[in-house]
C-alpha positions in Angstrom: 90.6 14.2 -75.3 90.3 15.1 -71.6 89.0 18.4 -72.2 85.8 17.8 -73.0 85.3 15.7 -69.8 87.0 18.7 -67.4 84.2 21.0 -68.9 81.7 18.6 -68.2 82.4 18.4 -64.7 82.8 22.4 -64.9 79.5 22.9 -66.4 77.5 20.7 -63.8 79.1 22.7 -60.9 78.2 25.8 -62.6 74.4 24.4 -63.3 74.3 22.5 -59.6 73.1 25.6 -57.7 70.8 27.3 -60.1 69.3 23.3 -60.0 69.3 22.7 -56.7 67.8 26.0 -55.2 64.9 26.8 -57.2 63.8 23.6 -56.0 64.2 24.4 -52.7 62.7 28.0 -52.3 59.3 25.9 -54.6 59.2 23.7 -51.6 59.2 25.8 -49.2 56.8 28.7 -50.7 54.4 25.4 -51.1 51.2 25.2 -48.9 50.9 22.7 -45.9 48.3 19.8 -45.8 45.5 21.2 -43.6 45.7 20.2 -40.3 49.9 20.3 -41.0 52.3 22.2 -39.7 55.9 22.3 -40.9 59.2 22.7 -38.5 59.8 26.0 -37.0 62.9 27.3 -38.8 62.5 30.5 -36.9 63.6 28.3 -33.3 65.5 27.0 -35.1 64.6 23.3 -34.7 65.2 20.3 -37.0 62.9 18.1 -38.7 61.3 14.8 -37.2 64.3 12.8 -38.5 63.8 8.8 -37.8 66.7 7.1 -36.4 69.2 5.9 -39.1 67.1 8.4 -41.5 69.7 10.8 -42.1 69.6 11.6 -45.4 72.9 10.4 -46.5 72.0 6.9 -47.1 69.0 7.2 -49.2 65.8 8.5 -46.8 64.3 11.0 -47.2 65.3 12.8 -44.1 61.9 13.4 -42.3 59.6 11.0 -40.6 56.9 9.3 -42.7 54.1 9.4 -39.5 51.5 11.1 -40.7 50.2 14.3 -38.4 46.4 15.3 -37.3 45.4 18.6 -38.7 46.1 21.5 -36.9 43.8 21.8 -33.8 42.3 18.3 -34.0 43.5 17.0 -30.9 42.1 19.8 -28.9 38.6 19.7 -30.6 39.0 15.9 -29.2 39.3 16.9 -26.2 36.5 19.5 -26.3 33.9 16.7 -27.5 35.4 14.1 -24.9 34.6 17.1 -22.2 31.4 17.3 -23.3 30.3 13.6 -22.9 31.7 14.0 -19.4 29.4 17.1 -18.6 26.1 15.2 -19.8 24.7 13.5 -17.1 23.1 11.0 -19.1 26.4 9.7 -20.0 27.0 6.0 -18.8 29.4 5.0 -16.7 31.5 2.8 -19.1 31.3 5.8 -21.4 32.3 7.8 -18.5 35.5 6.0 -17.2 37.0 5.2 -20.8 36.9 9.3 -21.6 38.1 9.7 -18.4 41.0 7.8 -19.3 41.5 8.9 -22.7 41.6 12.0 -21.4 45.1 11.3 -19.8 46.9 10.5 -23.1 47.7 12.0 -26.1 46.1 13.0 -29.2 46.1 9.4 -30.8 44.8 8.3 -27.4 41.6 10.6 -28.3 41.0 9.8 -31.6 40.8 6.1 -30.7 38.3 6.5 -27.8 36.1 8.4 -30.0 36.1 6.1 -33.1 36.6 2.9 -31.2 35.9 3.0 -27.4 33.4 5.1 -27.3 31.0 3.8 -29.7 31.7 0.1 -27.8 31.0 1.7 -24.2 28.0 3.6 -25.7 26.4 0.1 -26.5 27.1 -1.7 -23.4 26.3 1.6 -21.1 22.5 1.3 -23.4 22.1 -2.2 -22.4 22.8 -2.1 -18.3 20.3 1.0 -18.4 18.0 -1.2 -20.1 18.2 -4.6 -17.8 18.1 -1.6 -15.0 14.5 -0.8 -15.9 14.0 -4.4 -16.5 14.6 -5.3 -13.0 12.6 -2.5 -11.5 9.7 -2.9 -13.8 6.7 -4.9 -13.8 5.6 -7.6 -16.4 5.0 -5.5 -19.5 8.5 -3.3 -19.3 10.1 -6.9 -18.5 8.7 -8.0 -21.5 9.6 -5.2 -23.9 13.1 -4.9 -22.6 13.7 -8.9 -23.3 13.3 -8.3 -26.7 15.7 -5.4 -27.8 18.0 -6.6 -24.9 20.9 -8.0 -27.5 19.5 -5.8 -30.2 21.3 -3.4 -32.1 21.5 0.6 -30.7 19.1 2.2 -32.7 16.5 -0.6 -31.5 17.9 0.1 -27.4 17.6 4.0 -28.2 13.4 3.2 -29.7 12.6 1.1 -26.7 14.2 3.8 -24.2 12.1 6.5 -26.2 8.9 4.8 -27.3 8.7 1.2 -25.7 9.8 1.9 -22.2 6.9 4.9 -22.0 4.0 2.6 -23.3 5.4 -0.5 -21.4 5.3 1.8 -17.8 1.3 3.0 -18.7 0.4 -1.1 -18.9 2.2 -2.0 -16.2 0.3 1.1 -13.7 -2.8 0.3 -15.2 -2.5 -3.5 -14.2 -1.1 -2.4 -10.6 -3.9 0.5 -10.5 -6.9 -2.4 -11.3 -4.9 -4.9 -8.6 -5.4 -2.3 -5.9 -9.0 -2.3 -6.7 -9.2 -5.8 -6.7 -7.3 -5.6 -3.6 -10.0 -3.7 -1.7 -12.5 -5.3 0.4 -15.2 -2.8 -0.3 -14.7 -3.3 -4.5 -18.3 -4.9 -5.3 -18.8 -8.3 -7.1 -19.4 -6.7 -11.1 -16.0 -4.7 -10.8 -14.4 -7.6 -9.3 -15.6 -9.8 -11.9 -15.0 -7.3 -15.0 -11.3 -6.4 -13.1 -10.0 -10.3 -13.2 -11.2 -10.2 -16.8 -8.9 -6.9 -18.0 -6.1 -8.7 -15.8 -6.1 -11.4 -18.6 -6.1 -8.8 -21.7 -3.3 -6.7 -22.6 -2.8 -2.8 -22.6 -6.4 -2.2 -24.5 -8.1 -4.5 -22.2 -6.8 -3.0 -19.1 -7.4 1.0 -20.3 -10.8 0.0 -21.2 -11.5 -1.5 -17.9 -10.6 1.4 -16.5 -12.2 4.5 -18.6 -15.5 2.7 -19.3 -16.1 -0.6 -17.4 -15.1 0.8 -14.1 -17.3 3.5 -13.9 -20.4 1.7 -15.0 -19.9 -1.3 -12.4 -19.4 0.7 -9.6 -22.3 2.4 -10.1 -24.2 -0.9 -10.4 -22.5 -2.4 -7.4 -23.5 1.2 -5.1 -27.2 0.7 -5.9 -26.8 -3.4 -5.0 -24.8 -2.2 -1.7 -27.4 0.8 -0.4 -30.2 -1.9 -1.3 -28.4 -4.3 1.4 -28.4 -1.5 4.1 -32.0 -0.6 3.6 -32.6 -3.9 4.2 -30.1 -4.5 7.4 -29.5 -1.2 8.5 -31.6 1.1 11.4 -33.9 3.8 10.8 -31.4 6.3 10.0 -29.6 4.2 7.4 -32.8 3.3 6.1 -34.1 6.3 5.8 -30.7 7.6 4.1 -30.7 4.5 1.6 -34.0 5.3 0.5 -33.7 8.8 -0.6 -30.1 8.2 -1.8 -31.9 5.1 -4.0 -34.2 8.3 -5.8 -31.3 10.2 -6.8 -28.6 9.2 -9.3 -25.2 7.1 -9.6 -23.7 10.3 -8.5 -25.9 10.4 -5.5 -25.6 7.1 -4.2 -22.0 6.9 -4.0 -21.8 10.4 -2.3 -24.3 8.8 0.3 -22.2 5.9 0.9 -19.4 8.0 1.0 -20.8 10.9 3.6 -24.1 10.1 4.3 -24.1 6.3 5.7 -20.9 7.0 7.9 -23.2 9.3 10.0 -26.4 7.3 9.9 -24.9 4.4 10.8 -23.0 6.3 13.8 -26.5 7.2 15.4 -28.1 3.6 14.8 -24.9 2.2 17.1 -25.5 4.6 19.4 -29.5 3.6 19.5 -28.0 -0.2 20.1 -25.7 1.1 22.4 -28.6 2.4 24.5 -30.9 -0.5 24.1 -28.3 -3.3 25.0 -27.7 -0.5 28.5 -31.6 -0.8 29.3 -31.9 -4.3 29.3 -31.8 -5.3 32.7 -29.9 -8.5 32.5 -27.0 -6.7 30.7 -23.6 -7.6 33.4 -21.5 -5.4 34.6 -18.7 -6.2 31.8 -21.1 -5.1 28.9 -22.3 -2.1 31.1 -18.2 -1.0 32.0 -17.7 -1.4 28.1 -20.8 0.9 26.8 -19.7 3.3 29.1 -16.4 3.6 27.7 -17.7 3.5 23.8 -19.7 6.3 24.8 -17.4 8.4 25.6 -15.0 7.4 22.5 -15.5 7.6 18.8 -18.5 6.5 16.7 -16.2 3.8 15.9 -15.5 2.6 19.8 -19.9 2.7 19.6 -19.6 0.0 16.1 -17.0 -2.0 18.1 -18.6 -2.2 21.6 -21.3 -3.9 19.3 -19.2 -6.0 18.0 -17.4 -7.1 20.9 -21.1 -7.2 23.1 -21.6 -11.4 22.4 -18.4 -11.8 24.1 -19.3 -9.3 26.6 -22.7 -10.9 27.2 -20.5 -14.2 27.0 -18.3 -13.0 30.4 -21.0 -11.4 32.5 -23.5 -14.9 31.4 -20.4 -17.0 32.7 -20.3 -14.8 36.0 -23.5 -15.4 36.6 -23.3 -19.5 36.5 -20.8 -19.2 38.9 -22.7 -17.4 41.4 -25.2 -19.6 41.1 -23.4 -22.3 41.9 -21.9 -20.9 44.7 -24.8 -20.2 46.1 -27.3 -22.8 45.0 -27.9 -26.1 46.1 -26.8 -29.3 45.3 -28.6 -30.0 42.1 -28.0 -26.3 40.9 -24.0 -26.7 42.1 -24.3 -29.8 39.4 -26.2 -28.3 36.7 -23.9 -25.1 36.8 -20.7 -27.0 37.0 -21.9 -29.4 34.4 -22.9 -25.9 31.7 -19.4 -24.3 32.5 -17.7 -27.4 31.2 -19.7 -27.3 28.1 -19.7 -24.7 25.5 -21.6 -21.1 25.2 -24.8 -22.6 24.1 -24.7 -24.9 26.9 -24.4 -21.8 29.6 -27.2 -19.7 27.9 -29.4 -23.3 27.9 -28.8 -23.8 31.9 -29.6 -19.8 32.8 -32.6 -20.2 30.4 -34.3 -23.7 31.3 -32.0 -25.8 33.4 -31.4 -23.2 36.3 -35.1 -23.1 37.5 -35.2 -27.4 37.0 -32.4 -27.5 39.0 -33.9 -25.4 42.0 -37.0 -26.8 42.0 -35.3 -30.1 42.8 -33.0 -28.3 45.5 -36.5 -26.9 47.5 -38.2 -30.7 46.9 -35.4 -32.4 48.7 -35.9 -29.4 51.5 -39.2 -30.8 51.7 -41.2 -28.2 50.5 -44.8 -28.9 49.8 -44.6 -30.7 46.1 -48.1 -29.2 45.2 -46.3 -25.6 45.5 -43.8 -24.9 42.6 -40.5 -23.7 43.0 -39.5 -20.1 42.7 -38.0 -19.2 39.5 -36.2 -16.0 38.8 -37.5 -12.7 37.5 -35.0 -12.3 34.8 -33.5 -14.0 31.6 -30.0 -14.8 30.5 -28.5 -11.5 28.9 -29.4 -11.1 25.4 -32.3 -13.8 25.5 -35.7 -12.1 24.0 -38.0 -15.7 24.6 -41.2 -15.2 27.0 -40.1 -18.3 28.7 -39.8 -19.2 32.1 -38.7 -16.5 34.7 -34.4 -16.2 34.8 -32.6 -15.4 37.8 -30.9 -11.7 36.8 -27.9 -10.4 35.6 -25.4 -8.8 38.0 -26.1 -5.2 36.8 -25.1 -1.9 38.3 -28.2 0.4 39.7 -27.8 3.0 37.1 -25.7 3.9 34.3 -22.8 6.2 36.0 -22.6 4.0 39.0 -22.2 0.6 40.3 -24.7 0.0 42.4 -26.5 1.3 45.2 -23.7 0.8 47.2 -21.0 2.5 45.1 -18.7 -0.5 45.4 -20.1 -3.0 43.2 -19.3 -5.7 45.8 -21.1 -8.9 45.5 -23.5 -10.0 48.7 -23.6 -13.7 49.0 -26.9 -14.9 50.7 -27.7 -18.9 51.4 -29.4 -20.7 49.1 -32.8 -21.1 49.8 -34.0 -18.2 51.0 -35.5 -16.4 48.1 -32.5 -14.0 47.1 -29.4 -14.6 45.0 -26.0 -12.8 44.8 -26.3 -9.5 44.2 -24.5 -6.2 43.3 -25.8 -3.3 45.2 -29.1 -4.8 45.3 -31.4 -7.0 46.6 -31.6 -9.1 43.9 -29.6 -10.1 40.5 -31.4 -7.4 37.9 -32.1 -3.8 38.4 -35.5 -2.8 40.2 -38.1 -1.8 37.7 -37.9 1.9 38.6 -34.4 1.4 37.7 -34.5 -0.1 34.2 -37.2 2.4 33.4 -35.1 5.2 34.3 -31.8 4.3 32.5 -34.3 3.6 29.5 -35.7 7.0 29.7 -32.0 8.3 29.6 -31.4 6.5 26.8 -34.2 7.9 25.0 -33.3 11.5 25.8 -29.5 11.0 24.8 -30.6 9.8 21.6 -32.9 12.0 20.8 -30.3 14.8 21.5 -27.7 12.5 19.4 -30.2 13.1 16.1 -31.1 16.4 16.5 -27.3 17.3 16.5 -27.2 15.7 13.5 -30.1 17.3 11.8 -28.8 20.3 12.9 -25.3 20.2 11.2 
């Protein structure tokens, strides 16, 4: 009866290898998972074996943790690279490959599934608030409204939205310069604040067809205002330039008044010089602008009622230093007042004033007091005879005496203070001269400028 079991026994021991090894030679002539690798008998190193895995006590012996395919990690590390070289890369994006960079290959394949889509996103929404803050209304606008939005709706408004955004907002800044220009004529400035209000179409519109035509309209309005204002070169200029085309008038403006305005100042320039009651502030000041730019010339004018102003002040004092009593309380009573009160005294109260000086001398009351030869600078009425500016003797000097130093006579006796001459004014061979001078240099000044 216990034969049959001993050849049992026998018989599996026999069987156990032809079992066992077949098995063993399938598995290893099987082929590896792609991406796999299996151990490296030829080193001759062991399995991944977990701790307490042994195989005695049930496991299976190897490590269940599953393993990336074969070259994964460093095709990771490739495409991490490449994110690092592109320098449109954010920095969030940036620093977290950076990182990942450092670890292993689980380490990569999380930035790339996880972190990097998360950084992307975030890195998508600081460039847009970027643009946001350096942009003007439109691109602030545009960017508010995908701020939070998804990343396909970031990537369209960096792509599309940001570009058309950018045009609105330099077209608005483009029509506020214009606005901003003093020169910019009443119909642009009123069609401009209008495309302000609009949107993109409004403001492109103002600007390829609204802007043209008003300008044009607004040249003709301004060339008509300097034929009416202007001297006989800027006349002259405005009148042909008003016969031509838009094109015409705005290259006049642009070229041609410039120059005929230059030699009308100069004609002033000239003309305020040969009046004989112009002081010797105005004349020291013309000199100078003469030598200058045509742009010292248009400020001397400017500046010559101030000028005028000075050498008209000047002259009150003289006066009063050298009149008598009622003159000392006429002129003392105009320099306490204002401008108009100064020109008022040289022009009407000056002459009152002496003739009651000369009655209280005890001149004869049937003969009338002497009045003076000249009015206050700048003055055109045909009134009663001025007493004259203090004027150099001729336009490169300062008087006859080369000094410009003031001669004080006493009141009374026919002559006032004088520079260099016997009297306030110039002599009338004097003013006729620097008039003629005048003439010629102006004359020369135009046919230079017919010439070029």
């Amino acid at each position: 009866m216990k034969l049959p079991r001993v050849s049992t026994v026998v018989a599996a021991a026999v069987l156990a290898p032809a079992v066992l090894f077949p098995s063993s030679a399938s598995a290893a002539d099987a082929p590896q998972p792609a991406g796999l690798s299996g151990p490296d008998t030829a080193s001759g190193s062991t399995p991944d074996v977990t701790p307490g895995d042994d195989g005695v006590n049930g496991g299976p012996g190897t490590s269940s943790r599953p393993q990336a395919p074969e070259g994964q990690e460093q095709r990771d590390r490739a495409e991490i690279q490449k994110l690092l070289d592109d320098k449109n890369t954010g920095p969030g994006v940036r620093e977290a490959a950076e990182q990942a960079l450092k670890g292993n290959a689980a380490q990569l394949r999380h930035f790339l599934e996880i972190d990097f889509p998360k950084n992307r996103l975030d890195d998508l929404r600081v460039k847009v608030s970027q643009y946001m803050h350096r942009g003007g209304p439109a691109v602030r606008a545009a960017g508010g409204k995908v701020l939070q939005g998804s990343e396909a709706e970031l990537l369209k408004f960096l792509s599309e939205g940001l570009p058309a955004a950018q045009a609105e907002d330099a077209d608005r800044a483009e029509i506020q310069k214009i606005l901003a220009d003093p020169n910019t004529g009443p119909g642009v400035r009123e069609t401009g604040e209008k495309a302000l209000k609009g949107g993109a179409a409004e403001l492109r519109h103002f600007l390829d067809v609204e802007l043209p035509k008003q300008r044009a309209d607004d040249n003709r309005v301004k060339v008509s205002q300097l034929l009416a204002t202007g001297g006989r070169e800027v006349r002259e200029g405005a009148n042909k330039a008003l016969d031509g085309n838009d094109a015409d008038v705005a290259k006049w403006l642009a070229e041609g008044y410039p120059k005929a305005k230059a030699s009308d100042d100069r004609v002033a320039l000239f003309v305020a010089l040969s009046d004989k009651n112009t002081g010797p502030h105005t004349t020291e000041a013309a000199k100078k602008a003469l030598a200058g730019t045509p742009a010292d010339v248009a400020q001397f004018l400017s500046d010559l009622p101030k000028l005028r102003a000075t050498d008209n002040r000047i002259k009150v004092s003289q006066l009063m230093e050298t009149g008598g009593p009622a003159v000392r309380a006429a002129a003392g009573k105009a320099l306490e007042g204002s401008y108009d009160d100064i020109v008022k005294f040289l022009a009407e109260g000056w002459a009152t004033a002496r003739a009651a000086d000369e009655a209280a001398a005890g001149k004869p009351a049937d003969k009338p007091a002497e009045k003076p030869a000249d009015k206050p600078a700048g003055q055109q009425d045909q009134g009663a005879q001025q007493p004259q500016t203090v004027q150099p003797a001729a336009l490169t000097g300062t008087g006859t005496t080369g000094t410009g130093a003031t001669t004080v006579v006493a009141a009374g006796s026919g002559s006032l203070a004088a520079t260099g001459t016997e009297g306030l004014g110039w002599e009338a061979g004097g003013a006729a001269a620097a008039l003629a001078a005048g003439a010629a240099l102006v004359a020369l000044s135009r046919r230079r400028s017919a010439e070029s």
